[in-house]
N, C-alpha and C positions, 0 to 999 in steps of 0.2 A: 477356568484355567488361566494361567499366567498369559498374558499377551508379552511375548518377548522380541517380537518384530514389530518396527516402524518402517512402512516404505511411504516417502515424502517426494509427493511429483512437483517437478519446478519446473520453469522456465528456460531457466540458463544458469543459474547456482549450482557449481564456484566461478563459471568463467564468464558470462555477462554480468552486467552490472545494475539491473533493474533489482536485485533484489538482495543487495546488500543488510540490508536489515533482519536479511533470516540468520544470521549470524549470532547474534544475543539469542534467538529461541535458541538455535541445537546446541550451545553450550548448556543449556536447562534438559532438553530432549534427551541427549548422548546418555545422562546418569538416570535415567527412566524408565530404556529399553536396554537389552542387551545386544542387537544386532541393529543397526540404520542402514536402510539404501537410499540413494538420491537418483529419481525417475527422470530423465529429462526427454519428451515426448520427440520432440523436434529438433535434435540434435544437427541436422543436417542444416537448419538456419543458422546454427551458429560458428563466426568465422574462426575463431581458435579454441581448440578443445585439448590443447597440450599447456596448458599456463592454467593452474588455479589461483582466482582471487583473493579466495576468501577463505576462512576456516575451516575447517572436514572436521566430522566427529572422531571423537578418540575411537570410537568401536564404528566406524564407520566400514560397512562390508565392500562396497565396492558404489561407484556410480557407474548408473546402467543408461546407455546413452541407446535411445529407439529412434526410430526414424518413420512418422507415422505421415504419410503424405495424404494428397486427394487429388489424386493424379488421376487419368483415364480410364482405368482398370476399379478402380475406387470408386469414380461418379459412375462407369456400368453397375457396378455392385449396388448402389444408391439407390437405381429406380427401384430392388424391394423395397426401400425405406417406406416409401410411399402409398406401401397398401399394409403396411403396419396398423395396429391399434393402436400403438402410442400413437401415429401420426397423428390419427383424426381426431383423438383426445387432446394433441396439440394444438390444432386446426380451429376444435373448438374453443378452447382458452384464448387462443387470439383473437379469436372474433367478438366471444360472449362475455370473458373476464379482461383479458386487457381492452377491450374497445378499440380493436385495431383492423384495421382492412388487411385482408389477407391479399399479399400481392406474389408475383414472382420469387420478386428477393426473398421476401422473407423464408418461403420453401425453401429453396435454394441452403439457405443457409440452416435451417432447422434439419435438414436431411444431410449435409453434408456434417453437421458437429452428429449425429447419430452416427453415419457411417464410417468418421472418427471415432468413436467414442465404442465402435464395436470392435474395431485393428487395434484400438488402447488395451481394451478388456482382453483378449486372446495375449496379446503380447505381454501382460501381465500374468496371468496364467501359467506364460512358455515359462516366464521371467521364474515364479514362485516354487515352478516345478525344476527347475533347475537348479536352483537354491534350496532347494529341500526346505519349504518353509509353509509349516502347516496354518489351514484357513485356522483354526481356531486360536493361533498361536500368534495372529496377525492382524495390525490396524496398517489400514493406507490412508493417506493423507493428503490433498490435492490444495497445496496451497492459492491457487487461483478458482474461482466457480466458471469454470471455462468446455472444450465440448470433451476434454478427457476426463472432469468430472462424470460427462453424462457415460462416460464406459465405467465411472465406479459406479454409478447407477445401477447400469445391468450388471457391475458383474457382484453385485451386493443383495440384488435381486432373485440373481443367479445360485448365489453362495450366500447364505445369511451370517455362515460362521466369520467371516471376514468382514470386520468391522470397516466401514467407509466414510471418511469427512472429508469435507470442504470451507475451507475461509468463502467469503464474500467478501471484496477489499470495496471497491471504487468504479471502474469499470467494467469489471464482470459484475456488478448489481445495479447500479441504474441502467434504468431501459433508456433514459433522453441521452445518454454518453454514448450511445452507440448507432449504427445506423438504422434507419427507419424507426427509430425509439422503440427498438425492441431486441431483447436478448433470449433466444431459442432452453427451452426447456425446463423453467424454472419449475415448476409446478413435480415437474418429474423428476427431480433432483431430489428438491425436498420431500417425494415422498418415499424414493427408493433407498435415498443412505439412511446413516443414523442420524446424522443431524447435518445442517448447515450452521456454520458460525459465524454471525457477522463480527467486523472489526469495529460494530460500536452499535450503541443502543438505534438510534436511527437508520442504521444498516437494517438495523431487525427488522424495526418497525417498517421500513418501506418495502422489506422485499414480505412481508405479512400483507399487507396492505394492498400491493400488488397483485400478486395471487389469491386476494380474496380468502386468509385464512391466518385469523389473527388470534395472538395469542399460544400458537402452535408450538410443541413440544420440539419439535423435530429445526423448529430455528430458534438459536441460540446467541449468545453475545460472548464474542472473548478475545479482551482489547490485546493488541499488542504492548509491546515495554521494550525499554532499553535498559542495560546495566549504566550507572554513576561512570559520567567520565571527570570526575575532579569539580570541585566549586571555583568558580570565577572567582577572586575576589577583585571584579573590576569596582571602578566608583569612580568619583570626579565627573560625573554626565553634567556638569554645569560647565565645565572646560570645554569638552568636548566629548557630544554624545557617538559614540561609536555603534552604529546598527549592521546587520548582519542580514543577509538574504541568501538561505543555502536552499539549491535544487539543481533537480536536472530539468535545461530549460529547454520549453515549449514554449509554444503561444499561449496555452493554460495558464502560465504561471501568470504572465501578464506583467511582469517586470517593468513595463514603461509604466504603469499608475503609481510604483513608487516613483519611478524619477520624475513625473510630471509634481507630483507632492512635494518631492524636494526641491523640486525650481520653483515653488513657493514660501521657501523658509530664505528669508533676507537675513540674519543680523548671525540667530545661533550658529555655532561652529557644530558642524554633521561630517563623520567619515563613514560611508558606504562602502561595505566589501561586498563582492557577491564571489561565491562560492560555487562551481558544481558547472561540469559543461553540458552539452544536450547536442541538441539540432543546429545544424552549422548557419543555417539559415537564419535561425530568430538572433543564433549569439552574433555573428555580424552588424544585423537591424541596430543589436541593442550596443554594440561599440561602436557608431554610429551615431546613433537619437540621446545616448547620454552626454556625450561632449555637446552636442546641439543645446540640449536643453539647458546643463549646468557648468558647460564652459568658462560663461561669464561670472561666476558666480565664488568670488572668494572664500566666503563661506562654507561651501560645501565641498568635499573632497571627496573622490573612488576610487574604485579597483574592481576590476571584474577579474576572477580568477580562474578559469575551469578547467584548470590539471590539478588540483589540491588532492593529494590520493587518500582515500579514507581512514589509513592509520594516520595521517598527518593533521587532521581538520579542527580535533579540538586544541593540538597546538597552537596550531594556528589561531584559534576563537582565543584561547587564554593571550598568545602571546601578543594579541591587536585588541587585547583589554575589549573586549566586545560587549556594550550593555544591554541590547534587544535585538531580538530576531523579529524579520517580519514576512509577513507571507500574504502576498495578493492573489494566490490563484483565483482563477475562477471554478473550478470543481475541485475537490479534495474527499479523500475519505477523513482516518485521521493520521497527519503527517505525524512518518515518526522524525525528523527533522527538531519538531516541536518538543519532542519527549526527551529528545539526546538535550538538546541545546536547556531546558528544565532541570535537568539531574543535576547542569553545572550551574543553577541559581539562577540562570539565563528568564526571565519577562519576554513576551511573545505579543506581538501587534500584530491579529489575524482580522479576514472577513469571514462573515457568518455563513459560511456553504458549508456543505454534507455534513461532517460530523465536526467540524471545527470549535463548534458553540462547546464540546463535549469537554475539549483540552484547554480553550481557551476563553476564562472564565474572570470577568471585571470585579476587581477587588482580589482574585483568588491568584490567579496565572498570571496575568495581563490585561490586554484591553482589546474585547470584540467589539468589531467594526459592521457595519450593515452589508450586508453583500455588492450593492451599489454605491460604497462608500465614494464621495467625491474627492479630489484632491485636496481638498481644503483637510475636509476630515480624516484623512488620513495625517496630511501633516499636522494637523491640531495633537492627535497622539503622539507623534514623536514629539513633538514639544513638548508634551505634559511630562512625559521624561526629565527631558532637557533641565527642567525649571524643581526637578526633585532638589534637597538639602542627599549631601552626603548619607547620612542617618537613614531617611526614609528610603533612598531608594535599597538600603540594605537589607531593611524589612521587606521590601519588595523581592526582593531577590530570595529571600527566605521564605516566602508565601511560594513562588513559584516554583524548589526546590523542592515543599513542604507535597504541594500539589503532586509534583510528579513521585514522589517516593507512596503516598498515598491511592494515587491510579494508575501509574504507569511504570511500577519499578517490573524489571525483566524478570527478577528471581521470583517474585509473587506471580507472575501473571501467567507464566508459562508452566509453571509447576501447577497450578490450577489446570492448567491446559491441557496438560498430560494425564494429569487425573482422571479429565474428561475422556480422553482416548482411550486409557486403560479401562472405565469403567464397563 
């Protein structure tokens, strides 16, 4: 039978801002299903839920805002967790498959995304039954692998007719991003839905790896994409190289290894923009430690910018002629930052963590750096820029166009992706 329901669990999409990028899929999603709902589990976290960010589907039925806490009444409910079969099936995978000490926390937090993950499943339920929206007529979709995944678990387990997935992005799959290097349930994720899909080949291969079951049908790969926002046609990087750093900033990002690289570059003329606000904390640090470092420094010019609203940004990149994007985080899954800034012909100067190597390829995309890259080496790559002829760096530009229209275009990737859903 036709699968004519998509329900898609989010975070905060349309009115947070973490997940701007699901934007390009539901323009591919909306012409695939005939009905979308947008889940948002914890609605109660987020401070404005009267302002939409971002785009709704054309057949978008309604967003259904829950409010799934783990409040007093939740952790009483919890102690059954405890004498579950999953648990001890859990209990042992800690111990015997990941090689991890079983301590407090980690209970703690395995029992409580369960006893989530069963107020998810019921309230989905109430949700579907009130929508008139039959299991065999329906796929749900958890775009994070988080503990209301583990209610599409059971309620997949529950209900086989009701197709259930999950992405794998970045920190809902490595176990060293989170605390006690361990993330609650994996094993029972993947064996309860139809598939888990990482956002890149190493995605796969670590959470295979991890749970000791490799090769496994049930985890899959399926990158994300962006649509084309216009070709740069910057040039002149022997003038003046213009490099770009867009994110929302943390201390992940690590923002200070580029400026410590650029108080290394004496002679070439370098304009630095950065893009994108975050934690009010680090952006301070960082307008701060940047005039420290390259104050004195005629050479090199900035701008830190973090109100640029995301309809405005690739203006912005075209109209500041921008000729490479760089990205020093320290963990990454794969930035789609990489893939938007690609589409416009944009060259990418990355370090080699989680799936980085994937997007950004020497010779092909740009130029992968060691994950301990030094300062030196890092500024050695903005140079090799710098020192292009007009000419080549436009082959460059066209390799790295070529790259994204080839892996990361939005209309191939997500149309594959729905397939998958549908299937």
């Amino acid at each position: 039978m036709k699968r004519k329901n998509l329900i898609i669990v989010v975070s905060s999409y349309p009115y947070g801002l973490v997940e701007s990028y699901l934007e390009d899929e539901l323009k591919v999603l909306e012409n695939e299903f005939d009905k979308v709902f947008l889940v948002l589990p914890e609605s109660q976290l987020l401070k404005n839920t009267s302002i939409t960010n971002y785009y709704l589907p054309k057949n978008l039925q309604k967003v259904v805002l829950f409010n799934i806490e783990y409040g007093f009444i939740q952790k009483l409910k919890s102690i059954l967790v405890l004498f579950k079969r999953d648990t001890f099936s859990e209990l042992f995978n800690i111990k015997n498959i990941y090689k991890l000490p079983i301590t407090f926390l980690k209970i703690k937090v395995l029992v409580s995304f369960y006893q989530k993950g069963i107020d998810f499943k019921k309230a989905i339920k109430r949700m579907m039954q009130a929508e008139h929206l039959k299991a065999e007529e329906t796929v749900i979709y958890s775009y994070w692998a988080n503990e209301f995944t583990v209610g599409l678990a059971q309620l997949h387990a529950e209900n086989p007719a009701i197709k259930c997935y999950t992405r794998a992005h970045s920190g809902d799959l490595y176990f060293d991003r989170n605390t006690e290097n361990y993330l609650p349930w994996r094993k029972f994720i993947m064996d309860k839905l139809n598939a888990v899909l990482a956002i890149s080949k190493s995605g796969k291969e670590y959470y295979e790896s991890t749970i000791n079951h490799k090769n496994n049908d049930r985890v899959g790969v399926s990158y994300l994409g962006t649509t084309q926002q216009g070709f740069a046609n910057s040039c002149n990087v022997s003038v003046e190289l213009n490099i770009l750093t867009l994110a929302y900033l943390t201390r992940v990002k690590q923002i200070e290894k580029l400026i410590d690289a650029l108080s290394e570059i004496n002679h070439t003329k370098i304009k630095w923009t950065h893009m994108g606000g975050g934690n009010k904390e680090y952006e301070d640090y960082l307008k701060v430690y940047a005039p420290e470092k390259l104050g004195n420094k005629p050479n090199i010019s900035f701008e830190l910018l973090s109100s640029v609203p995301k309809s405005d940004v690739f203006n912005q990149i075209i109209q500041r002629n921008i000729h490479v994007l760089i990205n020093t985080s320290k963990y990454e899954g794969i930035p789609v930052s990489m893939m938007e800034v690609m589409s416009m012909g944009i060259p990418v100067i990355g370090l080699n963590v989680g799936a980085v190597s994937e997007i950004v390829v020497d010779g092909e995309s740009g130029k992968l750096l060691d994950a301990s890259a030094t300062s030196k080496q890092i500024a050695d790559a903005i140079l090799y820029y710098s020192k292009l002829s007009n000419d080549t760096f436009m082959i460059e530009k066209q390799k790295a166009y070529n790259f994204w229209n080839n892996n990361y275009n939005a209309h191939t990737n997500y149309k594959s992706f729905a397939n998958t859903l549908k299937s």
